[in-house]
C-alpha positions as CSV (number, residue, x, y, z in Angstrom):
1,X,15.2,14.1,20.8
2,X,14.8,10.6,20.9
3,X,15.3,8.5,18.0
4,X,14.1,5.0,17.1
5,X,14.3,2.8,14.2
6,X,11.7,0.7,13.4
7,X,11.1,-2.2,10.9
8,X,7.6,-2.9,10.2
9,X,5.7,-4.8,7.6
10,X,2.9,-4.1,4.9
11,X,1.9,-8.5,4.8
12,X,-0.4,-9.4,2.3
13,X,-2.3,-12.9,2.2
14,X,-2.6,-14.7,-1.0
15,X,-6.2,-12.9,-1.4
16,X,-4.8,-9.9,-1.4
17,X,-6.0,-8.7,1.9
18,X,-3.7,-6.4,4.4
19,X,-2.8,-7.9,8.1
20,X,-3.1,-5.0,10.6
21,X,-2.9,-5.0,14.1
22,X,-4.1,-2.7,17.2
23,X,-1.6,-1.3,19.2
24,X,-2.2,-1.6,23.1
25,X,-3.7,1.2,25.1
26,X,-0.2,1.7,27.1
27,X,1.6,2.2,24.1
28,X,3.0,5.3,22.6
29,X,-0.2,6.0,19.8
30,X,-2.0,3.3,21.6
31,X,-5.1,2.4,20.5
32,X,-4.5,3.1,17.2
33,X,-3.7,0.3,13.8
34,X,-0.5,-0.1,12.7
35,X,1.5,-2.0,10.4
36,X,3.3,-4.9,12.7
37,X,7.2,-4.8,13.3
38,X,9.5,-3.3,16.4
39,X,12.7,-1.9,17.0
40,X,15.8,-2.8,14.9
41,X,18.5,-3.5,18.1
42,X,21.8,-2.0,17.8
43,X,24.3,-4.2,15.0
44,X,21.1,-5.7,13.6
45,X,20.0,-5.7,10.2
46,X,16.5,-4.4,9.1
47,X,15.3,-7.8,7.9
48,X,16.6,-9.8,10.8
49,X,14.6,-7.2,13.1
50,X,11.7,-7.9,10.8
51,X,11.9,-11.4,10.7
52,X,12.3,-11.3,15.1
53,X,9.9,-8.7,15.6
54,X,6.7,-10.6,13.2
55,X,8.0,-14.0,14.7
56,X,7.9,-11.8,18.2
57,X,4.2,-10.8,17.8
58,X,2.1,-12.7,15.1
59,X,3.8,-16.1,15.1
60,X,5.0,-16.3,11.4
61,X,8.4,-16.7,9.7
62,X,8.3,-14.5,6.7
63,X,10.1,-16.3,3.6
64,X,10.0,-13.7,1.0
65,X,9.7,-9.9,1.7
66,X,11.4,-6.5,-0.4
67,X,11.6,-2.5,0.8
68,X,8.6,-0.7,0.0
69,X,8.8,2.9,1.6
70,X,10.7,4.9,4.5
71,X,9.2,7.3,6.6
72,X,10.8,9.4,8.7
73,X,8.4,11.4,11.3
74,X,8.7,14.1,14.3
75,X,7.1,13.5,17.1
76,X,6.9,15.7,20.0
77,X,8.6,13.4,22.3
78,X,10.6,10.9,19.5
79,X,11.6,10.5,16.1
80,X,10.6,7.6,13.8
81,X,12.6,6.2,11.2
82,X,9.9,3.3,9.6
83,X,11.8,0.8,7.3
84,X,8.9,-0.7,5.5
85,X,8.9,-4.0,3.9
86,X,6.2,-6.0,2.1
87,X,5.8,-9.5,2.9
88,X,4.5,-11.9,0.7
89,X,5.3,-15.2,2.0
90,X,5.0,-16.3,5.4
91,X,4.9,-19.7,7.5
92,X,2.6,-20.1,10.4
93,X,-0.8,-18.2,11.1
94,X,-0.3,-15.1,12.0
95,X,-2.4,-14.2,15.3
96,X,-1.9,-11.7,18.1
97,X,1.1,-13.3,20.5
98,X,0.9,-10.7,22.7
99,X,-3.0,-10.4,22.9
100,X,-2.8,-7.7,20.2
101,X,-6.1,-7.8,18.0
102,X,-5.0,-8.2,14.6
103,X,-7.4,-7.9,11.4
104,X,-6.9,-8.7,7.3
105,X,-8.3,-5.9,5.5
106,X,-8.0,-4.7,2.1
107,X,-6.3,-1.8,0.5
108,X,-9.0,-0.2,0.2
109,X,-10.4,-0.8,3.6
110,X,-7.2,0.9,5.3
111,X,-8.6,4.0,5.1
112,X,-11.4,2.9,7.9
113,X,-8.9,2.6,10.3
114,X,-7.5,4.7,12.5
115,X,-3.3,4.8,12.2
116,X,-0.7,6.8,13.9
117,X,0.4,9.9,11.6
118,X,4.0,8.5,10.9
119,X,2.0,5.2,9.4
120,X,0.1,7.8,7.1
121,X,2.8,7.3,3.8
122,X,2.5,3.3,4.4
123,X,-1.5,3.3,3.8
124,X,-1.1,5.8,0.8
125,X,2.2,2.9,-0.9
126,X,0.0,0.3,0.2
127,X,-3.2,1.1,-1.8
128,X,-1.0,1.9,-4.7
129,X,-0.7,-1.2,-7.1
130,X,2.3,-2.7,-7.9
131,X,1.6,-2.7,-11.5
132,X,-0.1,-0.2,-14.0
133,X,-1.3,0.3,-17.7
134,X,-0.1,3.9,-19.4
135,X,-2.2,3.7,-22.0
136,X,0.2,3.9,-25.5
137,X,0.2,7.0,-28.2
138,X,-0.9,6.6,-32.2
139,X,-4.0,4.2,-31.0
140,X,-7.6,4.7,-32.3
141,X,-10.3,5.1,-29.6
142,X,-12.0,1.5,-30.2
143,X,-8.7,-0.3,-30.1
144,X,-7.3,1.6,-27.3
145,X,-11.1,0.3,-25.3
146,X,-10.5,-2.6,-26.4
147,X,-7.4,-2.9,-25.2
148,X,-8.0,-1.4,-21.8
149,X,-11.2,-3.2,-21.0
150,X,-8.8,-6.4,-21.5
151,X,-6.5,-5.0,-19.2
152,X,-8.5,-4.2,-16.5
153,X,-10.7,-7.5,-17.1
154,X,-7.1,-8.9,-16.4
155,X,-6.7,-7.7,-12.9
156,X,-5.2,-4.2,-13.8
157,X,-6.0,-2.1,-11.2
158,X,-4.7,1.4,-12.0
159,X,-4.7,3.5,-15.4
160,X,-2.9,6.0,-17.0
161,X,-4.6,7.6,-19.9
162,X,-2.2,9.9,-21.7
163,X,-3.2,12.8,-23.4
164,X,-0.8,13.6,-26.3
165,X,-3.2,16.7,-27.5
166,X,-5.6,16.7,-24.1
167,X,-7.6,19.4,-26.0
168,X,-8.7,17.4,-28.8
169,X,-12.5,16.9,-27.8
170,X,-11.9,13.4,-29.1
171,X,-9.8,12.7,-25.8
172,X,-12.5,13.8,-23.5
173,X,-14.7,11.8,-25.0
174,X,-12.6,8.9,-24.8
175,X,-11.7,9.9,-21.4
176,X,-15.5,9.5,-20.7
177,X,-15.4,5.6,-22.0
178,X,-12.5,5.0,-20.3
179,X,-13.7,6.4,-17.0
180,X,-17.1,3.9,-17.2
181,X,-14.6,1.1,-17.8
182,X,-12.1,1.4,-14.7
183,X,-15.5,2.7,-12.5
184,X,-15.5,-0.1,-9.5
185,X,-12.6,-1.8,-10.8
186,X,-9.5,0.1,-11.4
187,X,-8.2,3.8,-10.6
188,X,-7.9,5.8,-13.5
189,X,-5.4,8.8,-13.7
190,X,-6.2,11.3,-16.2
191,X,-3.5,13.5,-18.0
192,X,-5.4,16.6,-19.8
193,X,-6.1,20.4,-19.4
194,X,-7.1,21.4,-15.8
195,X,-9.9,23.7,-17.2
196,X,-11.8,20.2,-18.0
């Protein structure tokens, strides 16, 4: 089977928002969104691929980029290794080169776009935040609020409320503030008793 190795990037704009772009018809998956990048050339490193393939197809030169997933997928014709980085600074405007629609969409927006199966991990890491609150032990429920409607006021975007005793009624009902706090604003993770 053949095997390819590809380095592709997750960018993000300084709004936040996600650069996509549509693969062409003749393609292998065409049609569908993906994350830009090619194929890493024999000797090359990952982030010289990256840097020549984004350059390549969208014009930019990316200045600041680290690992964020691999994903290794079967085809019935190939095998993909994905070495996917996130970009976070970038000269140039990035636009189609090769005449490849290309769209900035949030995380959250992803999910409205149709992607090739292997690119299916890469939408899931890039919805996750790169940040989140676990919510401590030993507080009491008003201070705890308190403290969590700071955070999420604050651009926290994911929750973890921990459950030292998830039977104590107290928790659910804290669980219940907590839950109209995050609503529209921040993902919230419960940890309690799956008979809730």
């Amino acid at each position: 089977m053949k095997r390819v190795h590809v380095a592709a990037a997750v960018i993000r704009g300084t709004d936040g928002k996600i650069l996509i772009a549509r693969r062409a018809d003749s393609q292998h998956q065409g049609g569908l969104w993906e994350f830009p990048g090619g194929k890493v050339e024999a000797g090359e490193s990952v982030e010289a691929a990256l840097g020549r393939e984004l350059q390549e197809e969208l014009g930019i030169r990316v200045e600041s980029a680290r690992p964020l997933i691999k994903v290794q997928h079967d085809y019935p014709d190939k095998q993909v290794l994905l070495d996917v980085w996130e970009v976070s600074a970038f000269a140039g405007e990035p636009h189609g080169v090769e005449g490849q629609p290309v769209a900035w969409v949030s995380a959250r927006e992803l999910a409205d776009y149709q992607f090739p199966a292997a690119n299916e991990p890469i939408v899931a890491a890039a919805r996750l935040s790169d940040q989140y609150l676990i919510t401590p032990d030993g507080l009491e429920t008003p201070e705890l609020l308190r403290g969590l409607k700071k955070a999420v006021a604050g651009g926290i975007k994911l929750v973890q409320l921990r459950a030292p005793n998830g039977y104590d009624p107290k928790y659910r009902d804290l669980a219940v503030d907590a839950t109209g706090l995050c609503a529209g604003k921040a993902q919230l993770m419960l940890k309690g008793p799956l008979e809730w």
